[in-house]
C-alpha positions as CSV (number, residue, x, y, z in Angstrom):
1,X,3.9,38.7,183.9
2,X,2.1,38.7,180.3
3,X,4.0,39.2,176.9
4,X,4.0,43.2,176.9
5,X,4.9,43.4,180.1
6,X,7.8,41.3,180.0
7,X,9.0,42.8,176.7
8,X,8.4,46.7,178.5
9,X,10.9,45.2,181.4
10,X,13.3,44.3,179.1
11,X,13.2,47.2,176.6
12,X,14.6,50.8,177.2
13,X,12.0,53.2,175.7
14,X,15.4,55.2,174.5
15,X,17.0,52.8,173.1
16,X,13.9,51.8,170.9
17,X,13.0,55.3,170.1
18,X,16.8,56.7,169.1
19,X,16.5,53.8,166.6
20,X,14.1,55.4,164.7
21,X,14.7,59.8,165.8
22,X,18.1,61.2,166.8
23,X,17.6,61.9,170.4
24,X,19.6,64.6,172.8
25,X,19.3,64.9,176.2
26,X,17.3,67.5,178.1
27,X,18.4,67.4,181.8
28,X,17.5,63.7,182.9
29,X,15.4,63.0,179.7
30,X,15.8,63.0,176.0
31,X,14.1,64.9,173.2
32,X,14.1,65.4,169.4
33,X,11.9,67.1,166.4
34,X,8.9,65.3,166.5
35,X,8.4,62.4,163.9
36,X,4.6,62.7,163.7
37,X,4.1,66.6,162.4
38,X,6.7,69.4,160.8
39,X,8.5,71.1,163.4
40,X,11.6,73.5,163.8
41,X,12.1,73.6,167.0
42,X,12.0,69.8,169.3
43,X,9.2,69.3,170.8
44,X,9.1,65.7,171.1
45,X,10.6,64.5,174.9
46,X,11.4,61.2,176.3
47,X,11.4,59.8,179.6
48,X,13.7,57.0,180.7
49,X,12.0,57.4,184.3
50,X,9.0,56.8,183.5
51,X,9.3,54.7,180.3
52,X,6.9,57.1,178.3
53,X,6.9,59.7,175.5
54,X,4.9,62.9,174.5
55,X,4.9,65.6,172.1
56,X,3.8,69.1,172.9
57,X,3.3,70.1,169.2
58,X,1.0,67.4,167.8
59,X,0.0,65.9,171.6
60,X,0.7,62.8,170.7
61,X,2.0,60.0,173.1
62,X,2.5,57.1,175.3
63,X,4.7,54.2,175.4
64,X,6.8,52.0,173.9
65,X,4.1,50.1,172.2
66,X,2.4,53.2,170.8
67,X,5.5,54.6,169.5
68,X,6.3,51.8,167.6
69,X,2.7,51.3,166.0
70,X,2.9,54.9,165.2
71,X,6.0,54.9,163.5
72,X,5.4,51.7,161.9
73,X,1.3,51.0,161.4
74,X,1.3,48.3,162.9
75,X,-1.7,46.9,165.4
76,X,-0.8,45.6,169.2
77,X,-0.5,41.9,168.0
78,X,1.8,42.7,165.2
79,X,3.9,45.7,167.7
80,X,4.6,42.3,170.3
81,X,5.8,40.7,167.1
82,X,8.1,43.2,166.4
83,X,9.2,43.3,170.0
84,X,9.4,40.3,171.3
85,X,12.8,38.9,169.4
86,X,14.3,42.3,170.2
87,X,13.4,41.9,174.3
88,X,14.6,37.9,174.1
89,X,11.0,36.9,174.8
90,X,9.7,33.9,173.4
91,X,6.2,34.0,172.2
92,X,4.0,30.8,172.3
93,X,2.5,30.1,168.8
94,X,-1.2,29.2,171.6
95,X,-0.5,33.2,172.5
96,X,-1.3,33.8,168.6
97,X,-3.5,30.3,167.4
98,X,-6.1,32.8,165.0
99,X,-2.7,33.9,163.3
100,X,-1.5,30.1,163.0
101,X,-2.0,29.8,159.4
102,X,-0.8,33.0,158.7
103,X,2.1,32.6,160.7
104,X,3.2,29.2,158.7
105,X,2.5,31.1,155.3
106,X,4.9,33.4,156.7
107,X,7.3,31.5,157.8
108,X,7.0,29.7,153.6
109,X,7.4,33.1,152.1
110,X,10.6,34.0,154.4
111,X,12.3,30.6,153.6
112,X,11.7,30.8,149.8
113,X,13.4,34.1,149.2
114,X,16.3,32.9,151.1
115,X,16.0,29.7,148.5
116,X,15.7,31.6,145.7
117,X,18.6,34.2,146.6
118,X,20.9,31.4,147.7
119,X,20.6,30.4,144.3
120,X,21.1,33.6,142.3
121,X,24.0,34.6,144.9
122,X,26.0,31.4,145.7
123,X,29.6,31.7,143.5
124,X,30.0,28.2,143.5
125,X,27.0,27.9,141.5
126,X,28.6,27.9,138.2
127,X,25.3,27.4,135.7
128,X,25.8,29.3,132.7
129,X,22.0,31.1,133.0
130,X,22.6,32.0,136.8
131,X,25.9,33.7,135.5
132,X,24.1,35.5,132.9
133,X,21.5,36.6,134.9
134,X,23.9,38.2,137.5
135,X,25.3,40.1,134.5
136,X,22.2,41.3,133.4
137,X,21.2,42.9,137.0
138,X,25.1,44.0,137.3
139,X,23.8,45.8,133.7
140,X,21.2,47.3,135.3
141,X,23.3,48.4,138.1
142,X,23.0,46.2,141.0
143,X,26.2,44.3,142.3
144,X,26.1,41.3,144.8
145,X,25.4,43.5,147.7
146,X,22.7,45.7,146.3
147,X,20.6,42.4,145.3
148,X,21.2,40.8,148.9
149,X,19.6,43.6,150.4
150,X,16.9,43.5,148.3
151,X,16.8,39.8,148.5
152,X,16.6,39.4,144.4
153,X,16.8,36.0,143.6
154,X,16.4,33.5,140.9
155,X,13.7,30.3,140.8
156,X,15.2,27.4,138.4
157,X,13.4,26.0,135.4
158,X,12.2,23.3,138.0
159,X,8.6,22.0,138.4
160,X,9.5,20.8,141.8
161,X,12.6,22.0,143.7
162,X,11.0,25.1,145.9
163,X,8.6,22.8,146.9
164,X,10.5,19.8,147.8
165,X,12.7,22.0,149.6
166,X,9.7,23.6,151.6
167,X,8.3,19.3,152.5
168,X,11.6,19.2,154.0
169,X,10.9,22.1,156.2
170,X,7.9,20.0,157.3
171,X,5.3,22.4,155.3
172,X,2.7,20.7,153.6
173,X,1.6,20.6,150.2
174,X,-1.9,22.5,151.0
175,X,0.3,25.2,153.0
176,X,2.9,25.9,150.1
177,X,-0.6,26.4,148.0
178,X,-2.2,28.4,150.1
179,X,0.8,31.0,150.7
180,X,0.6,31.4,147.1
181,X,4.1,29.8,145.9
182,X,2.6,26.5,144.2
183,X,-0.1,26.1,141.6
184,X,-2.5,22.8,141.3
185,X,-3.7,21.6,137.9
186,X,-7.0,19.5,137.1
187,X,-5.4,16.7,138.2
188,X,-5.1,18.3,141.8
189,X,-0.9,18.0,141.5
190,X,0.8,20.6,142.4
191,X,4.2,22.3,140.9
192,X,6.3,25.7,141.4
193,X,4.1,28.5,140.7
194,X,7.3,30.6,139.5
195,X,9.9,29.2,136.6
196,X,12.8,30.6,135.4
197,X,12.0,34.2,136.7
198,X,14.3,36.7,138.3
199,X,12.4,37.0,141.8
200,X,11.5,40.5,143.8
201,X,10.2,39.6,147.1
202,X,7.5,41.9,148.2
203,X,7.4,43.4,151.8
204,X,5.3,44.7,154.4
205,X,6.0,47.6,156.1
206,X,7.9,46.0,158.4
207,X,10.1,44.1,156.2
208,X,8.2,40.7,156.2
209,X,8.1,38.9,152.5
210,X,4.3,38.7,151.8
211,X,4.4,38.0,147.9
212,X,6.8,38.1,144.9
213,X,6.6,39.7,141.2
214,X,8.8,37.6,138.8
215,X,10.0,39.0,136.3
216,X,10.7,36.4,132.7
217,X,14.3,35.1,132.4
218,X,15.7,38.0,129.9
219,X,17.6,35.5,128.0
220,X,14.3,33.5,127.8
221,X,11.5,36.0,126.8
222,X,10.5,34.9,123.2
223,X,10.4,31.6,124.3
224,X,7.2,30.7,126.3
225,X,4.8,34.4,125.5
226,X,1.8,32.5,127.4
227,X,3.0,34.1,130.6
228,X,3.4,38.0,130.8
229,X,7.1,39.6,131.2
230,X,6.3,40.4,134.9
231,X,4.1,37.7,136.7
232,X,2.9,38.2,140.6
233,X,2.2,36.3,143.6
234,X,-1.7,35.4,144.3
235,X,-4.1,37.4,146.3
236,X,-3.4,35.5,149.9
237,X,-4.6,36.0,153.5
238,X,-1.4,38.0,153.3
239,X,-0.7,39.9,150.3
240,X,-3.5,42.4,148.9
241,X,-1.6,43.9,146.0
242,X,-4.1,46.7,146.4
243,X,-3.0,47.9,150.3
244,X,0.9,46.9,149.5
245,X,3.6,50.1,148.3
246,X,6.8,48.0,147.3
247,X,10.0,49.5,149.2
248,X,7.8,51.7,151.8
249,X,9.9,49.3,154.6
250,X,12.9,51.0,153.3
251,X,11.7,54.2,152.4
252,X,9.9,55.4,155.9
253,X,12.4,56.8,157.4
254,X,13.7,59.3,154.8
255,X,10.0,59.9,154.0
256,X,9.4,61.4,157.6
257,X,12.9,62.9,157.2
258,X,12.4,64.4,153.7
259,X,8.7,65.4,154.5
260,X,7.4,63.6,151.2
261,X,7.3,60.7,149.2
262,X,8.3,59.8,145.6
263,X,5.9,57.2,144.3
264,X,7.1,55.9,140.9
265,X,5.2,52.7,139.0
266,X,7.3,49.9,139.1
267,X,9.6,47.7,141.5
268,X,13.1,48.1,139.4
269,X,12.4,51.9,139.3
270,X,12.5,51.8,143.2
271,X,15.8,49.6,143.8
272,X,17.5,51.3,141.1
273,X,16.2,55.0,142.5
274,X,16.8,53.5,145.9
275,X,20.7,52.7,145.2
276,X,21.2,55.7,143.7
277,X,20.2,58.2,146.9
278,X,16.5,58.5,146.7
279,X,15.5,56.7,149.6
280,X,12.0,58.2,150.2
281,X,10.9,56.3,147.1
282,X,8.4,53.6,146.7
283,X,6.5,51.5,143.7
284,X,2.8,51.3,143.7
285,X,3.7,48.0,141.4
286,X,1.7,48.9,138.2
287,X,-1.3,49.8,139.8
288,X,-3.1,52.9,140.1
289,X,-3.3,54.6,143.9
290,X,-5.5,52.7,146.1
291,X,-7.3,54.4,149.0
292,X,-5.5,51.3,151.0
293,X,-2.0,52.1,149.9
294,X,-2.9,56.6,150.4
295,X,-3.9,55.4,153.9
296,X,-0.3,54.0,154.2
297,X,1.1,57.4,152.8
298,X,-0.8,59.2,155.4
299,X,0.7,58.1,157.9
300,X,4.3,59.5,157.4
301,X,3.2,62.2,154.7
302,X,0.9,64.1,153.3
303,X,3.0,65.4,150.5
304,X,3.2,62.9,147.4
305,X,5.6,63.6,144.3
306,X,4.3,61.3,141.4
307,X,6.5,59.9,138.7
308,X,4.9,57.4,137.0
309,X,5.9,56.4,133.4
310,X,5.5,58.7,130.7
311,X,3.7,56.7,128.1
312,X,-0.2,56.4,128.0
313,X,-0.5,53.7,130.7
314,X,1.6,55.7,133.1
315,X,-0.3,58.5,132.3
316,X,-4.0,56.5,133.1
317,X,-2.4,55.5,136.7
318,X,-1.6,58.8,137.7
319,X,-5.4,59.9,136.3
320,X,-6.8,57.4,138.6
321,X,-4.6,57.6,141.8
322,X,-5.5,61.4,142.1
323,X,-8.6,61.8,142.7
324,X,-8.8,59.4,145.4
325,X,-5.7,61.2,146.8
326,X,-7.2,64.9,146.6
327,X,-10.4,63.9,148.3
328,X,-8.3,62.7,151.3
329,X,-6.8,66.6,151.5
330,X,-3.3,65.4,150.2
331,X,-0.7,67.3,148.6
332,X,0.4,66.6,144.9
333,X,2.8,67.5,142.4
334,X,3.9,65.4,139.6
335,X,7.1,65.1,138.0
336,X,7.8,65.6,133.9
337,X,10.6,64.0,132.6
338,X,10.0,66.2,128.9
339,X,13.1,66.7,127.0
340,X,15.0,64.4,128.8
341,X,14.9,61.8,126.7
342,X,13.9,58.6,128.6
343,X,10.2,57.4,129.4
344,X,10.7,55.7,133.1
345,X,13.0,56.5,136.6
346,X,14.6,53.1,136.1
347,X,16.0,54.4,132.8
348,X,16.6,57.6,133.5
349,X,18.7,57.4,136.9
350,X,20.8,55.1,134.8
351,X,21.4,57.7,132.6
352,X,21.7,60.6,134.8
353,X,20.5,60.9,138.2
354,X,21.3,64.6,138.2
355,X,18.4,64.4,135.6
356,X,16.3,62.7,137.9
357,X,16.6,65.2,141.1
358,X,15.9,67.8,139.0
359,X,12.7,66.5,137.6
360,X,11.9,66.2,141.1
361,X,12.9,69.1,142.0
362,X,10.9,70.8,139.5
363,X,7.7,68.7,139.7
364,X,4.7,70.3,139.2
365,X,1.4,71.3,141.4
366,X,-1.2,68.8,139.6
367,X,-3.3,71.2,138.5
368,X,-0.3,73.0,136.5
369,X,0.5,69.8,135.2
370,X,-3.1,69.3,134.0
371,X,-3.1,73.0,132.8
372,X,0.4,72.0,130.9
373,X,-0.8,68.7,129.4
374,X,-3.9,69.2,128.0
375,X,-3.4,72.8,126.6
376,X,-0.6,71.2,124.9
377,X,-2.6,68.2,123.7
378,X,-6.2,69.5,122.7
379,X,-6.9,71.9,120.1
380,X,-8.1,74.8,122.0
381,X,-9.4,76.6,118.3
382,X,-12.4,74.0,118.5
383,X,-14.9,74.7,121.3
384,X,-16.9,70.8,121.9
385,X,-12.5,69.9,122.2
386,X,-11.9,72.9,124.9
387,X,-15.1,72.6,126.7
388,X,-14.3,69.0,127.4
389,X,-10.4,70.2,128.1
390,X,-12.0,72.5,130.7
391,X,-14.7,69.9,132.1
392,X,-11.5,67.8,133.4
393,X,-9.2,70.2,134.6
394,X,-12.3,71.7,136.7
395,X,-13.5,68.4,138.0
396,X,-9.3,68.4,139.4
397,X,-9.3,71.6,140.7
398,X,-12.7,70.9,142.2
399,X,-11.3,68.1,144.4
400,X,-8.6,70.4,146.3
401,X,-9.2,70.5,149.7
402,X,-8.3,73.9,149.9
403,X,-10.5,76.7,148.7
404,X,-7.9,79.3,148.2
405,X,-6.0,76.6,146.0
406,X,-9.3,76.2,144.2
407,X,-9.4,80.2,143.7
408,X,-6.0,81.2,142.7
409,X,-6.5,77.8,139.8
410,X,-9.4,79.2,138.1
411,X,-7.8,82.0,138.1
412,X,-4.5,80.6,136.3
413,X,-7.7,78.7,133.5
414,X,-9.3,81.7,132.8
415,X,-6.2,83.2,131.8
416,X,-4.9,79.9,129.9
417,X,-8.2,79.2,128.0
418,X,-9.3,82.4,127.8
419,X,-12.4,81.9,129.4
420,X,-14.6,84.1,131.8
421,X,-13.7,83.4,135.0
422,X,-17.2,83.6,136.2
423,X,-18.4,81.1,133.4
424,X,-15.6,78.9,135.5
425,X,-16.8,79.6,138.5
426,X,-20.5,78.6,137.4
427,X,-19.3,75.3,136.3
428,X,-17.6,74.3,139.3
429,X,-20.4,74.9,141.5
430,X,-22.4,72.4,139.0
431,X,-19.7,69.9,139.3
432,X,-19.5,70.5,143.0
433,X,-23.1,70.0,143.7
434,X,-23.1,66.4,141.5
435,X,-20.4,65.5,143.8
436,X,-22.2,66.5,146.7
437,X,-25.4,63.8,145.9
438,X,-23.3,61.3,144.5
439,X,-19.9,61.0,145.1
440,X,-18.9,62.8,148.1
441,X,-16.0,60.5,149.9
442,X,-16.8,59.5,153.6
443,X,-13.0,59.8,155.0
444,X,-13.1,63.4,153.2
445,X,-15.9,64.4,155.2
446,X,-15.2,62.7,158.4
447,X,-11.6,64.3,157.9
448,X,-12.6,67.8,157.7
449,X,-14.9,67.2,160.9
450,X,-11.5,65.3,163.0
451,X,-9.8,68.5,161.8
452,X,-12.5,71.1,163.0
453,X,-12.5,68.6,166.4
454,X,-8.8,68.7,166.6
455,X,-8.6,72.5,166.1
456,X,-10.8,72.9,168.8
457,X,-9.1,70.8,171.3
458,X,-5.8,72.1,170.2
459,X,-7.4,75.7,171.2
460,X,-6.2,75.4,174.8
461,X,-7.7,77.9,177.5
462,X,-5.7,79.8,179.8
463,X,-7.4,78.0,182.6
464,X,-6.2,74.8,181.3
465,X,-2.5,75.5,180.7
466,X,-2.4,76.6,184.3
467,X,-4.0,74.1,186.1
468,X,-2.1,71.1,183.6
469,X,1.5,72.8,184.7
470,X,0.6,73.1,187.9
471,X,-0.2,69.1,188.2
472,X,2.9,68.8,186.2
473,X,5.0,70.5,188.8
474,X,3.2,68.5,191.2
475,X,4.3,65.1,189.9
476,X,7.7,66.7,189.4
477,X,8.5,68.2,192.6
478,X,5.9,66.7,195.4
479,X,7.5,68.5,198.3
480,X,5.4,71.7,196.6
481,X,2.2,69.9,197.2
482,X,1.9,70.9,200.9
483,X,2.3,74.3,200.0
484,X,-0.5,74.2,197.0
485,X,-3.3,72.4,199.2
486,X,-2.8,75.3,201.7
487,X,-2.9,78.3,199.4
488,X,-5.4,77.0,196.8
489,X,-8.8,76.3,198.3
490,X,-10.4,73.3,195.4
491,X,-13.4,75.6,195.0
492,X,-10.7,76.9,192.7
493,X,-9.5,73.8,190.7
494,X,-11.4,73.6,187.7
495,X,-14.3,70.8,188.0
496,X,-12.9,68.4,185.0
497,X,-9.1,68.0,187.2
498,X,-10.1,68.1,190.6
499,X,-11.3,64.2,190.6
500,X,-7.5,64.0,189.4
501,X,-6.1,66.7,191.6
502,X,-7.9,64.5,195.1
503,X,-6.7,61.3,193.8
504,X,-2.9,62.8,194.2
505,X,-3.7,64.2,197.5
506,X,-5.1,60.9,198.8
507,X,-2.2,58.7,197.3
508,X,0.6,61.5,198.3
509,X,-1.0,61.6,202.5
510,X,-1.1,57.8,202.1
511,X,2.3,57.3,200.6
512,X,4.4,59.2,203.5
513,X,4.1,62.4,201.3
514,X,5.5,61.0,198.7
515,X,4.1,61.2,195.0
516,X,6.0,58.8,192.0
517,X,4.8,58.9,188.9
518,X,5.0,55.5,187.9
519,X,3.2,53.9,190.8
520,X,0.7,56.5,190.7
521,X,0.0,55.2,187.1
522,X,-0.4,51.8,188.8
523,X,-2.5,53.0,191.7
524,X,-5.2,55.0,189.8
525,X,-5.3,52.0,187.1
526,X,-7.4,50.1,189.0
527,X,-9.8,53.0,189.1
528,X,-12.4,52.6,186.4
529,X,-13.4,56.3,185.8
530,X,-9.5,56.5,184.1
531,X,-8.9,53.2,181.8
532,X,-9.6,55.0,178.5
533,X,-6.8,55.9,175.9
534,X,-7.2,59.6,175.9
535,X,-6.9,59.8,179.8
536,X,-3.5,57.7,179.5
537,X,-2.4,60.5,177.1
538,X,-3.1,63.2,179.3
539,X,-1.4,61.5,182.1
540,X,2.1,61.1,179.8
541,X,1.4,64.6,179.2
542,X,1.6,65.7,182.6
543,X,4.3,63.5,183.6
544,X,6.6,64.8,181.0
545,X,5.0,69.0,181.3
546,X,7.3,70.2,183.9
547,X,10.9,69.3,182.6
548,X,9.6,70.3,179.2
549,X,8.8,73.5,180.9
550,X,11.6,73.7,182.9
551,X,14.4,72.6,180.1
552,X,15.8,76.2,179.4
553,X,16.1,76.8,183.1
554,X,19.7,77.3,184.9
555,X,19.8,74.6,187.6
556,X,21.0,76.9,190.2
557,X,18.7,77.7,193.3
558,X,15.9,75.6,191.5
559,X,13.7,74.7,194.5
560,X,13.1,79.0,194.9
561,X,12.0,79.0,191.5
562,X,9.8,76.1,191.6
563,X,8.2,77.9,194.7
564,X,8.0,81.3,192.7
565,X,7.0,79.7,189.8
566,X,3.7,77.9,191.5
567,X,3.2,80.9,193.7
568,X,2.4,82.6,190.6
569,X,0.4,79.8,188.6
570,X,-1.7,79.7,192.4
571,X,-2.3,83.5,191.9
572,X,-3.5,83.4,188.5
573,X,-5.7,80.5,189.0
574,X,-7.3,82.6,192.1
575,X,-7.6,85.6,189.4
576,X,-9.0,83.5,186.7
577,X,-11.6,82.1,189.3
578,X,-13.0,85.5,190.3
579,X,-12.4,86.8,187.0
580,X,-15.4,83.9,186.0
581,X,-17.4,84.9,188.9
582,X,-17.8,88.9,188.2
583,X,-18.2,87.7,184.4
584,X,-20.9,85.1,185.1
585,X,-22.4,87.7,188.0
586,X,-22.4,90.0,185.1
587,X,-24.5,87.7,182.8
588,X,-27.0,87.5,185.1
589,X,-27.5,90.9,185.9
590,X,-28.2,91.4,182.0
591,X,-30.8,88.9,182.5
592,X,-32.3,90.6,185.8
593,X,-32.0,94.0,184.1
594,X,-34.7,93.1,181.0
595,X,-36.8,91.3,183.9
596,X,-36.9,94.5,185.6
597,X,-36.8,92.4,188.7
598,X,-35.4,95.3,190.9
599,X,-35.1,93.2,194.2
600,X,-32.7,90.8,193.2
601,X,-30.6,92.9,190.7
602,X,-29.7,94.8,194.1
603,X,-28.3,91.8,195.7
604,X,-26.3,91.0,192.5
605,X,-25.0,94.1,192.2
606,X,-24.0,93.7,195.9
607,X,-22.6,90.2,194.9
608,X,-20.6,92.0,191.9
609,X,-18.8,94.2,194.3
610,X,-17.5,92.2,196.5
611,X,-16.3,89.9,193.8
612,X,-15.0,92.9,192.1
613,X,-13.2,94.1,195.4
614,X,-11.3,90.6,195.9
615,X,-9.7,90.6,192.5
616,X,-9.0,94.0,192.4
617,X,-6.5,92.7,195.5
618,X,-5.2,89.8,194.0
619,X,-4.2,92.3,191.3
């Protein structure tokens, strides 16, 4: 038995899944809103049976493995990771020799933000900076238990101790290097790479310390101005400051919940937003919005609230973060903290958090806050000013992905700038077409294609819905399966399900009329025609189909329903069938008709009859 199997053996798929969703149960299985799309009503179902999970809304589904890397992002290798402690299986570091290194940087990072907490944290420590430095975050609002679970700590004026501590871990000098917590000087000796610094470890989206900012020692900030207020970790193997939201590990979950995400510029704005209720919050650490980190987003939203500082270099990060996030088709509003009286999050949910929800509350569309800022800023009287004015807001409005959107905005700047909305409309196209030849983004286009795709496959034919429940019922109640091979000749069954639909007549005659799910999945995976992903999907879908169908139902005389029900779903099929036939016979008499080819329309027309006649009696 490999690693995944052992840790599926070991692991309940419901007891992984209610971790992250509130599940209820449906009959013998469990189901909740789905976590993956917007939903009212729960489509999302569970199966303790069969160990697997699908949504009818979105179609999403699969295992216990899936699940997790959907919820969390992660790839196979890190989901067995993840996993593994949780299912008590012990994973060789040979089973993972690429990741050694990485592993070992890792395992460095982890151990010094225990250090450096231990020291900021221990009360027997009694050094008089340590204490002042505790006061100053309990000033700033965060008590002992608010920086353990952000794992703040403190690294001592100390060339030496981190790393002294790591050799006697049995980490090398070259490894404390390389995971970015030591520096080497001309000399090739090495030393702490942080120094008196209040210390922010930086997370993963699963929680693991890749990096650190460190911010100066407030009591020590005039005296060494050679090093910036906030220092970071190095670019690693690990940490890419670029594909990294700070808090996103602790903001997920309320950002599925909430349906969006507050993005806000730096680290303290997030713990202190964090601590006071906003939990779908995260820090893009400074940085304007990298495609890496709206990838990241994507994946639990598409709706992003922005609050960045309100001072020029605030102002130039949200500039730069949203264009890249219109071109992916994302949703944006940005928040104004006007009249309020403070320039950051961090200082105004110190002030009044009140304040702060309603500023989000009251965040506006980007291209109203565009409209809002520049009107106010540029002298509209003075036409080189307002033509450059209108230039930038329609290279915005430009990158909605919506075209209505783009319609109802140049509307709303015509009116603003009194300017001819035609004149507007002109423009855009010669904006549009410049984009077109130079700058058109490749995960914009490939996204509206996925979406035209998905739209299609979502477009679900009669034919299939029938012939999916009916395999559905199948798996669900085999004793049925007697009864549907003698009423439903397979010239029937659509072409695409009936390699499926003779695979569980073969297993059911050779299995004593007996037809489990599970070892079904077992049988037909040695069959190469169904290894790919998409056909494992299907197959979750069907196994799940008929007690998601059947949920509603009253219990009671069940087995007569089941019989009515695919008594019906057999007649239908038979209609849809002939249905086909007098359409296709139909076709060709068209065709016959402009041939003038007398002979053979006769014997179509004789075809079309009797085709005509046997539906008119299944009717």
């Amino acid at each position: 038995m490999n690693h995944s199997e052992e840790i599926k053996a070991k692991l309940d798929i419901v007891d992984v899944v209610s971790g992250y969703l509130n599940l209820k149960a449906a009959g013998s299985n469990f189901r909740a809103t789905c976590p993956f799309h917007n939903e009212k009503t729960p489509s999302f179902m569970v199966s303790p049976e069969k160990q697997i999970w699908h949504c009818f809304g979105c179609g999403k589904g699969g295992d216990i493995f899936s699940f997790v890397m959907e919820m969390e992002g992660l790839d196979f290798v890190e989901t067995i990771k993840l996993l593994a402690p949780k299912a008590g299986v012990i994973l060789d570091d040979k089973d993972f020799s690429q990741d050694k290194n990485k592993n070992r940087s890792l395992e460095i990072l982890e151990l010094s933000q225990k250090y450096y907490n231990f020291i900021l944290t221990n009360e027997k420590n009694k050094n008089d900076n340590i204490i002042k430095i505790r006061e100053y975050l309990l000033g700033r609002g965060l008590d002992l238990e608010a920086i353990n679970r952000w794992g703040i700590g403190y690294s001592l004026n100390s060339f030496d101790d981190l790393s002294n501590f790591l050799k006697s871990k049995k980490f090398t000098e070259n490894e404390i290097f390389l995971s970015g917590m030591s520096v080497k000087n001309e000399k090739g000796r090495h030393y702490n790479r942080f120094r008196d610094r209040i210390m922010f470890p930086i997370k993963d989206v699963s929680g693991r310390t890749l990096a650190f900012t460190a911010r100066v020692n407030p009591f020590a900030e005039n005296n060494d101005k050679s090093m910036g207020k906030y220092i970071n970790s190095p670019q690693t193997t690990l940490y890419d400051k670029s594909r990294i939201l700070f808090a996103l590990d602790k903001a997920k979950m309320a950002i599925k919940e909430k349906g969006f995400v507050i993005i806000v510029e730096g680290q303290m704005d997030a713990i202190t937003a964090h601590e006071a209720g906003f939990k779908n919050l995260v820090a893009s650490s400074g940085t304007a919005l990298t495609i890496a980190q709206l990838n990241l987003i994507k994946r639990y939203t598409n709706n992003l609230v922005l609050s960045f500082d309100q001072d020029l270099a605030g102002l130039a990060a949200t500039d730069r973060g949203v264009a890249e996030a219109l071109k992916m088709g994302l949703n944006l509003k940005i928040i104004s903290f006007e009249g309020i009286g403070a320039k950051d999050p961090d200082e105004i949910i110190r002030q009044n958090p009140e304040a702060f929800k309603r500023a989000v509350d009251n965040a506006k569309n980007i291209i109203d806050y565009y409209l809002t800022e520049e009107s106010k800023n540029v002298d509209l009287s003075k036409p080189e000013l307002k033509n450059k004015s209108v230039h930038k807001i329609l290279t915005v409005i430009n990158m909605l992905y919506n075209k209505v959107e783009q319609d109802f905005w140049l509307k709303e700047l015509s009116q603003k700038y009194d300017v001819n909305e035609d004149s507007l409309r002109e423009e855009i196209l010669k904006i549009g077409k410049k984009d077109n030849k130079t700058n058109i983004s490749a995960s914009t286009k490939n996204k509206g294609k996925n979406f035209i795709q998905q739209e299609k496959a979502d477009a679900k034919s009669r034919d299939d819905k029938l012939f999916e429940l009916l395999l559905a019922l199948i798996f669900r109640f085999p004793q049925i399966f007697d009864y549907v091979v003698n009423n439903l000749n397979l010239e029937y069954i659509l072409e695409k399900y009936r390699k499926l639909y003779d695979l569980m007549l073969v297993y059911y005659n050779e299995n004593n009329k007996k037809l489990d799910y599970n070892q079904f999945l077992a049988y037909i995976s040695t069959k190469e025609d169904y290894q790919d992903a998409s056909f494992s999907i299907f197959l979750n879908k069907i196994g799940l189909l008929a007690d998601f169908y059947l949920q509603e139902q009253d219990d009671s005389d069940l087995e007569n329903k089941i019989k009515k029900e695919v008594t019906g779903i057999i007649l239908e099929i038979k209609k849809l069938y002939y249905k086909n036939l007098v359409r296709n016979k139909k076709e060709e008499l068209i065709l016959l008709e402009k041939r003038n080819d007398k002979d053979e329309i006769s014997g179509v027309m004789n075809d079309l009859k009797s085709l005509s006649e046997e539906l008119k009696k299944l009717e």
